[in-house]
DRENDO-1510 file (C-alpha; in Angstrom, 1 decimal, always signed):
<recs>
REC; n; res; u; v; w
REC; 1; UNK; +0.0; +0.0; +0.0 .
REC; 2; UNK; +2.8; +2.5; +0.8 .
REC; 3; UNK; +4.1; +2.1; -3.0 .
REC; 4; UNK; +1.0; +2.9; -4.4 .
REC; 5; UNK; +0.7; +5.9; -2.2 .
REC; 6; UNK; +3.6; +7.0; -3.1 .
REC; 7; UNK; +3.3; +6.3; -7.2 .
REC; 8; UNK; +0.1; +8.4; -6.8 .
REC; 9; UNK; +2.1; +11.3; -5.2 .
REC; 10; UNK; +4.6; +10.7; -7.9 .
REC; 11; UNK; +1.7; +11.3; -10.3 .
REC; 12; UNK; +1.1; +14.0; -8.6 .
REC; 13; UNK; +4.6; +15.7; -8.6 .
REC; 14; UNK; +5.1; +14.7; -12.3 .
REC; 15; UNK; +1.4; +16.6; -13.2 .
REC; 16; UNK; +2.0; +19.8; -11.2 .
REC; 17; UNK; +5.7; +20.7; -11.4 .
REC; 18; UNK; +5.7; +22.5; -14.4 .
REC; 19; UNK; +2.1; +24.1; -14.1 .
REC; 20; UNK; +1.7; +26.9; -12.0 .
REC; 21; UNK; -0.2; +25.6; -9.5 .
REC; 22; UNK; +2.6; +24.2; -7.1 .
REC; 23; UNK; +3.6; +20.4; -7.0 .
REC; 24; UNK; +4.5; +21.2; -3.4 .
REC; 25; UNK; +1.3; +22.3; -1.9 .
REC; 26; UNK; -0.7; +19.2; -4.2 .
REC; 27; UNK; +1.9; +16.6; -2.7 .
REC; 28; UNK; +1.4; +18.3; +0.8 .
REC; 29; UNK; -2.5; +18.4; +0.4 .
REC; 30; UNK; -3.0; +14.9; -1.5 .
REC; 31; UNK; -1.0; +13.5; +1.3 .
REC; 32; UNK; -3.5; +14.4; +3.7 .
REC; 33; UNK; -6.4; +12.0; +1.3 .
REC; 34; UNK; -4.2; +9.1; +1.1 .
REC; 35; UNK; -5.1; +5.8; +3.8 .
REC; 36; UNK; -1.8; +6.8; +5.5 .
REC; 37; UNK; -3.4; +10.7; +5.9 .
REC; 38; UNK; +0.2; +11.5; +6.3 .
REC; 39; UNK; +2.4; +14.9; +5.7 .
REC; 40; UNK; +5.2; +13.3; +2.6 .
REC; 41; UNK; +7.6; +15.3; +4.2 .
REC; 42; UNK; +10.2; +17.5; +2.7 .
REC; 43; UNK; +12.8; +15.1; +2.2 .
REC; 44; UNK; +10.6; +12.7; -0.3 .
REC; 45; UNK; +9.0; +16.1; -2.4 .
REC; 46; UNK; +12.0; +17.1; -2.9 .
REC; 47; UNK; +13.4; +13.4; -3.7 .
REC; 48; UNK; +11.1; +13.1; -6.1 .
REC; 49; UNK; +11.3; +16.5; -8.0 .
REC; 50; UNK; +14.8; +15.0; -9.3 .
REC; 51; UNK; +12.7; +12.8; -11.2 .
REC; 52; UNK; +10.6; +15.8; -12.9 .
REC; 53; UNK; +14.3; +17.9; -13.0 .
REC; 54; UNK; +15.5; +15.0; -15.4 .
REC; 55; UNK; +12.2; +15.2; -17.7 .
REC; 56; UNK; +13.5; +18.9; -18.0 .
REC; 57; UNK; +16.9; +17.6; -19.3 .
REC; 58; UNK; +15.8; +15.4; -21.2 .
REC; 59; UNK; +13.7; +17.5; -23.2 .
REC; 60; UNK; +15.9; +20.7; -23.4 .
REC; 61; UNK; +19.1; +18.1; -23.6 .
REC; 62; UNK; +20.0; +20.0; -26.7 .
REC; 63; UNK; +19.8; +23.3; -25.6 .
REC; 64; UNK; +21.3; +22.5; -22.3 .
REC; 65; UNK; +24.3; +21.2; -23.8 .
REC; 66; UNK; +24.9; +24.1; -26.0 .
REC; 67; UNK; +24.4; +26.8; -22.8 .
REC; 68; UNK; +27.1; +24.0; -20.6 .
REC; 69; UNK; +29.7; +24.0; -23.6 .
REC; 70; UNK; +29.5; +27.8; -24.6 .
REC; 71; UNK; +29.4; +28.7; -21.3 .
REC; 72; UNK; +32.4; +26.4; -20.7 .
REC; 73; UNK; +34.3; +27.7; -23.4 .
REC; 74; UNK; +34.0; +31.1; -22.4 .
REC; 75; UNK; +35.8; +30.5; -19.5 .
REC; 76; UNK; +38.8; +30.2; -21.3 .
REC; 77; UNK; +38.5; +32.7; -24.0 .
REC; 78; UNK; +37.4; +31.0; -26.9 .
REC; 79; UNK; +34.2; +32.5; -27.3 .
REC; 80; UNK; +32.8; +35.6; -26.2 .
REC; 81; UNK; +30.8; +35.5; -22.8 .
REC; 82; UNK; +28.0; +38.2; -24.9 .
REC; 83; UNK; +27.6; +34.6; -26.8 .
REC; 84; UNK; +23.9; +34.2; -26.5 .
REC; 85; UNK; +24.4; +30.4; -25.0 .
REC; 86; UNK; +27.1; +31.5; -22.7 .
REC; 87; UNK; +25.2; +34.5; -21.5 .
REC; 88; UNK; +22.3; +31.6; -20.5 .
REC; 89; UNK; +24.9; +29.6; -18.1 .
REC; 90; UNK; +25.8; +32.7; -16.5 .
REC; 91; UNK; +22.1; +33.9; -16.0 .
REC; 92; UNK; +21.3; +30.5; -14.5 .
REC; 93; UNK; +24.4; +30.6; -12.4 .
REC; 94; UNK; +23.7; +34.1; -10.9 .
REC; 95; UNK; +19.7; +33.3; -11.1 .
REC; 96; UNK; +20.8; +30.3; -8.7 .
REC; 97; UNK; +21.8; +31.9; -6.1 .
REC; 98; UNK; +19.0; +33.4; -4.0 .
REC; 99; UNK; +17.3; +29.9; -3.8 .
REC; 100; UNK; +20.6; +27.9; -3.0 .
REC; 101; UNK; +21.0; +30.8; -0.4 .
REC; 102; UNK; +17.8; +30.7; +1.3 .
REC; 103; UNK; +17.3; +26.9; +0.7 .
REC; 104; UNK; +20.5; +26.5; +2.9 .
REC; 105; UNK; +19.3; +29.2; +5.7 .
REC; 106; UNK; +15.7; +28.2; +6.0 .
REC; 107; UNK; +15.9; +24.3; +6.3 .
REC; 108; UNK; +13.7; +24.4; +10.0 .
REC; 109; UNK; +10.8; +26.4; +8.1 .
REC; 110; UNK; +10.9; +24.3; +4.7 .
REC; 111; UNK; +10.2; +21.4; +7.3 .
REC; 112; UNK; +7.9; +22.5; +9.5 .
REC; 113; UNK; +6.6; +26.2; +9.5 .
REC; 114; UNK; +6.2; +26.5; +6.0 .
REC; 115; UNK; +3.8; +23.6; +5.6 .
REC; 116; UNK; +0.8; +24.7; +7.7 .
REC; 117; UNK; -2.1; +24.2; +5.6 .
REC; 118; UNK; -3.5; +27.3; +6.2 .
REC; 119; UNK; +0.3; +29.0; +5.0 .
REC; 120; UNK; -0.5; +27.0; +1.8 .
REC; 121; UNK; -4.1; +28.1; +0.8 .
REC; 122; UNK; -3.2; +31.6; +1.6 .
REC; 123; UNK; -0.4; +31.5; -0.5 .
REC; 124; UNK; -2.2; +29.7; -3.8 .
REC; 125; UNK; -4.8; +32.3; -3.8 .
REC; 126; UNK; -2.5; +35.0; -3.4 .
REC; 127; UNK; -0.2; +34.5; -5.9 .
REC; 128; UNK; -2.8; +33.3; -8.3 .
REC; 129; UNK; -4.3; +36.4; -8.6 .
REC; 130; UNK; -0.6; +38.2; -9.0 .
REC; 131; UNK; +0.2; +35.7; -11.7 .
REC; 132; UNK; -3.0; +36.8; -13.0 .
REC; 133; UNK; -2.8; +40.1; -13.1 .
REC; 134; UNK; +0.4; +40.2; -14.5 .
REC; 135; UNK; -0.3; +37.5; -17.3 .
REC; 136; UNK; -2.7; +39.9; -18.4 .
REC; 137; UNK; -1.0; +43.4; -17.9 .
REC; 138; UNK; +2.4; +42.5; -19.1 .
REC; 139; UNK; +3.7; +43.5; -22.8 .
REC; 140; UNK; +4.8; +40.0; -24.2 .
REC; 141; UNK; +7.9; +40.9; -26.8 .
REC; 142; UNK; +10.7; +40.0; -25.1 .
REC; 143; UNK; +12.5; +36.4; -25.8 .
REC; 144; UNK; +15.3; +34.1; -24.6 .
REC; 145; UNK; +18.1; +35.5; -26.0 .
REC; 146; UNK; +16.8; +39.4; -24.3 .
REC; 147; UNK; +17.2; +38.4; -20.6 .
REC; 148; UNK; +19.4; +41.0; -18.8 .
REC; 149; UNK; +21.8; +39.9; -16.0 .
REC; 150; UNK; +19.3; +42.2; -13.6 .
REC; 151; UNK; +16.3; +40.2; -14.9 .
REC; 152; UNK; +18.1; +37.0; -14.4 .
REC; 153; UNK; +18.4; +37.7; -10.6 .
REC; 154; UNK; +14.9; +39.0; -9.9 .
REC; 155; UNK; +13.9; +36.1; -11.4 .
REC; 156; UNK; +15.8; +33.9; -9.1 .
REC; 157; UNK; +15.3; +35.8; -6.1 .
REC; 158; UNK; +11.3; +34.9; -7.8 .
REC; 159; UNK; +12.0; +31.5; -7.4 .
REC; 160; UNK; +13.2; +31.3; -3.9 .
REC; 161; UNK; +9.7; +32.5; -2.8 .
REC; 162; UNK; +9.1; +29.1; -4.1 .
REC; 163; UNK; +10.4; +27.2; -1.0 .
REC; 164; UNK; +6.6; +28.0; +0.4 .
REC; 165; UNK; +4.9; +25.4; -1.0 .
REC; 166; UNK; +2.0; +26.7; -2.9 .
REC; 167; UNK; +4.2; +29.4; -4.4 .
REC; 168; UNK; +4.9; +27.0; -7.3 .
REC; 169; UNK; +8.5; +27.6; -8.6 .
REC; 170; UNK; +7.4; +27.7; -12.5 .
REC; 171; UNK; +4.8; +30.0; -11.0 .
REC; 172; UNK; +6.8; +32.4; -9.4 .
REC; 173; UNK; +9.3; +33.0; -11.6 .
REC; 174; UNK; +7.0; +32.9; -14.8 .
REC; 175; UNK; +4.8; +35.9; -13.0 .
REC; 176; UNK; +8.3; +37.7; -12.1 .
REC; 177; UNK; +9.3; +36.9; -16.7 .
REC; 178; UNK; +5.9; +38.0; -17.4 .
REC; 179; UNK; +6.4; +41.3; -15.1 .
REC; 180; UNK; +9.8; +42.1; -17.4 .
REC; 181; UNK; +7.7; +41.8; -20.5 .
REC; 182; UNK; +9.1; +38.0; -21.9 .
REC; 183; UNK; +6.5; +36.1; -23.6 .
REC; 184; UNK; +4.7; +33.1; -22.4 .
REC; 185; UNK; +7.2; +30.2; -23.9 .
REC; 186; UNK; +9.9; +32.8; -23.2 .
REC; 187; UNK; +8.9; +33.1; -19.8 .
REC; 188; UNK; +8.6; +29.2; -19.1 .
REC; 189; UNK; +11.5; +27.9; -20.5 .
REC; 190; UNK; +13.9; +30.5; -18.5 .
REC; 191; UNK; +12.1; +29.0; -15.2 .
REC; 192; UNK; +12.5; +25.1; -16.9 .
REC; 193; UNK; +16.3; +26.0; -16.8 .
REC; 194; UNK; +16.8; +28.1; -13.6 .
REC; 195; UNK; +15.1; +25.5; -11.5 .
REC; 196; UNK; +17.5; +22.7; -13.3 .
REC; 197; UNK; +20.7; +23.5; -10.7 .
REC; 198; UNK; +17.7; +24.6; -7.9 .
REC; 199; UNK; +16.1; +21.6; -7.6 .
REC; 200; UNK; +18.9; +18.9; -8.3 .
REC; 201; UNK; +21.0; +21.0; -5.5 .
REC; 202; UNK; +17.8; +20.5; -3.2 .
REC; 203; UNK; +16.9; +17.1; -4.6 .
REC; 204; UNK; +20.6; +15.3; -3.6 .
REC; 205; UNK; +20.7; +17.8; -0.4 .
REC; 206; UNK; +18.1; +16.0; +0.5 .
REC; 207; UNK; +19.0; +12.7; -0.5 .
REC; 208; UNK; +21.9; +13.3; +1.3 .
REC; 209; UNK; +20.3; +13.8; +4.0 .
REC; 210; UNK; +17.6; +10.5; +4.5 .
REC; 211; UNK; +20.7; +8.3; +4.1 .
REC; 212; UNK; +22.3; +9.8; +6.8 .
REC; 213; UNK; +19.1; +9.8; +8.6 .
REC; 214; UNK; +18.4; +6.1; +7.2 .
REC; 215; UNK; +15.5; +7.1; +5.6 .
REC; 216; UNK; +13.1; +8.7; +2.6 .
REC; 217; UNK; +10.1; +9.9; +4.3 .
REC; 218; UNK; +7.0; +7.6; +5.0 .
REC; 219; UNK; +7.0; +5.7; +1.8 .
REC; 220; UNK; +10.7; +4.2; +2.5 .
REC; 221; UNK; +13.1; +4.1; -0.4 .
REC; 222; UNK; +11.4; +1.6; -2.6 .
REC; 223; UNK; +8.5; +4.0; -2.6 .
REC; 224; UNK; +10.4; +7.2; -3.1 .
REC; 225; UNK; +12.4; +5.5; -5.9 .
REC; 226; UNK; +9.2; +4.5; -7.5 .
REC; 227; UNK; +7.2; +8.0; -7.4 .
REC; 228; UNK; +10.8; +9.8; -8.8 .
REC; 229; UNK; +10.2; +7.4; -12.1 .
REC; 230; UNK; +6.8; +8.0; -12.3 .
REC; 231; UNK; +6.9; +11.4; -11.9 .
REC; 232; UNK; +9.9; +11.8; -14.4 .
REC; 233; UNK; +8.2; +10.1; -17.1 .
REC; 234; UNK; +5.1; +12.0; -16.0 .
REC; 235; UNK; +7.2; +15.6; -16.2 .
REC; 236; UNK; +8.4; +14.8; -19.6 .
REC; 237; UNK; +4.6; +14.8; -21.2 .
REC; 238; UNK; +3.9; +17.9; -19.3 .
REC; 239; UNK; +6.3; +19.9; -20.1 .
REC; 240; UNK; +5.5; +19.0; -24.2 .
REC; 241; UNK; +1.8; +20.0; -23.7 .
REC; 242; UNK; +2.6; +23.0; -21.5 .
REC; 243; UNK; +5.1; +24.4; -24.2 .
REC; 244; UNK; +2.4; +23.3; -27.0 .
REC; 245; UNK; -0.6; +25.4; -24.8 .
REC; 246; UNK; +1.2; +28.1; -23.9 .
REC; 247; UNK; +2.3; +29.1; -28.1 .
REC; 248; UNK; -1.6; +30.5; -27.9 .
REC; 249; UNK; -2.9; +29.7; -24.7 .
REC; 250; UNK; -2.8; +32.1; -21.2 .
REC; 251; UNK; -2.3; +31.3; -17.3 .
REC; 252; UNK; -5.9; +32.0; -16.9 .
REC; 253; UNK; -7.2; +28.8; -16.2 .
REC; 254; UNK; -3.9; +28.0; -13.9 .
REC; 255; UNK; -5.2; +31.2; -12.0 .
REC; 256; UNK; -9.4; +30.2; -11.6 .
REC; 257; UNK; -7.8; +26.8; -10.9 .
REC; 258; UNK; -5.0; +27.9; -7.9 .
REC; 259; UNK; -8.0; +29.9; -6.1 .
REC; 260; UNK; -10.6; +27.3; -5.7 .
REC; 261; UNK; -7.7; +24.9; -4.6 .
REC; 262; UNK; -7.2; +27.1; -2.1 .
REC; 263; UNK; -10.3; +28.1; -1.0 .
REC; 264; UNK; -11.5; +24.4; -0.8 .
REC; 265; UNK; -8.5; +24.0; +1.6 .
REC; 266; UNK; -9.6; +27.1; +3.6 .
REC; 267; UNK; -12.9; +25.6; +4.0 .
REC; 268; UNK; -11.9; +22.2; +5.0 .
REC; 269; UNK; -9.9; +23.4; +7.1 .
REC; 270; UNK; -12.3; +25.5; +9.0 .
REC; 271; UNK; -14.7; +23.0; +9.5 .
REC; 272; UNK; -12.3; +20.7; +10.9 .
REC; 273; UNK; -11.8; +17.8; +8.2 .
REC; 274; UNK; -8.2; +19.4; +7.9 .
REC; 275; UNK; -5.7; +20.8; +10.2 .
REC; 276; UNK; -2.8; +23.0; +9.4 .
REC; 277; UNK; -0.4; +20.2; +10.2 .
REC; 278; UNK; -2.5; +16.9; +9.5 .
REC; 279; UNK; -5.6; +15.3; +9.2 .
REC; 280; UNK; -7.8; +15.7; +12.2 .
</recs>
């Protein structure tokens, strides 16, 4: 039974990661409906978001390669760091580092503050309606190749808002793209490579850390090995439609979607079938 828990949260993880609606805050929620009615824990979310991570290689392995080798090269002179594809390394590097910073810092509240049900309703509504607001406000002309080393930060320090699950890391630094005027695809495939270093840094942090603690989160290894696949495999198709989608399509739905998610969870809560840290 604790496999097939945790293969449905890897569903889960796999359908939400790249859609603005926060894989966290579904694996912290869905968690709550499962027979175990147990909290998955940091340690196996962010496990299993290696899985997703390598979808995103996998599909951009072309394009990653290119940004690793130009940006490699320009280390040693032999092409210019203005090259478009080196630029990208070093946007990702300096995007990086507000997430890698407060990741580090903040470990007791990613564990236990910032998983209060209540902390993760808020937050879906809230930045629903910014990513709202800003989908639809925002001039849309700006591409890849026109992300400034200024933009590249904001957008990372974007992203670190993303260790409050609900936020939703493609989210939060899509509305912070969308705010500098990139278009939608622009917008989502900058976040699909900023969260690459993110979330592998987090995912083996945390990896690390259940083998030193001897173990995975509530699902044990077999299950957290399982739900990584799944969710992988999962990630890939996602991240194909959502780049399909979003050629003509807006955040719109995403939005209506985050705010009744929310809102349901506000309401169970307050009549007492959920509490902020479990079921009650």
């Amino acid at each position: 039974m604790q496999i097939i828990e945790a293969i449905i949260l890897g569903l889960v993880q796999g359908l939400t990661e790249f859609l603005p609606i926060s894989s966290s805050a579904h694996i912290r929620i869905v968690g709550e409906f499962l027979p175990s009615a147990a909290d998955p824990g940091a340690t196996f979310t962010a496990i299993t978001q290696i899985g997703t991570e390598l979808a995103v290689v996998v599909y951009f392995w072309g394009k990653i390669v290119r940004i690793v080798r130009q940006w490699a090269l320009s280390l040693v002179g032999r092409v210019p760091r203005s090259d478009p594809d080196a630029r990208m390394g070093w946007l990702v590097i300096l995007g990086s580092v507000p997430i890698g910073i407060l990741g580090f810092t903040l470990q007791d509240y990613i564990r236990d503050t910032f998983r209060n049900l209540w902390v993760v309703a808020a937050v879906l509504i809230v930045f629903g309606i910014i990513l709202g607001a800003v989908d639809r406000a925002a001039r849309r002309d700006r591409e890849m190749d026109d992300v400034t080393y200024p933009h590249g930060l904001a957008i990372g320090v974007a992203q670190a808002l993303a260790l409050v699950p609900g936020v939703s890391r493609s989210g939060a630094t899509t509305t912070a793209a969308r705010a500098f005027g990139y278009t939608r695809t622009a917008a989502a495939e900058f976040a699909f490579l900023l969260a690459v270093p993110a979330v592998f840094g987090s995912g083996l942090y945390e990896l690390k850390h259940g083998l030193e603690e001897g173990s995975a989160g509530p699902y044990g290894w077999a299950g957290t090995i399982a739900a990584t696949l799944v969710a992988g495999v999962v990630g890939w198709l996602v991240i194909a439609y959502l780049m399909r989608y979003l050629k003509t399509g807006s955040f719109l739905p995403f939005v209506v979607y985050r705010i009744a998610l929310g809102a349901v969870v506000m309401v169970l809560l307050a009549m007492g079938v959920l509490t902020p840290y479990g079921t009650a």
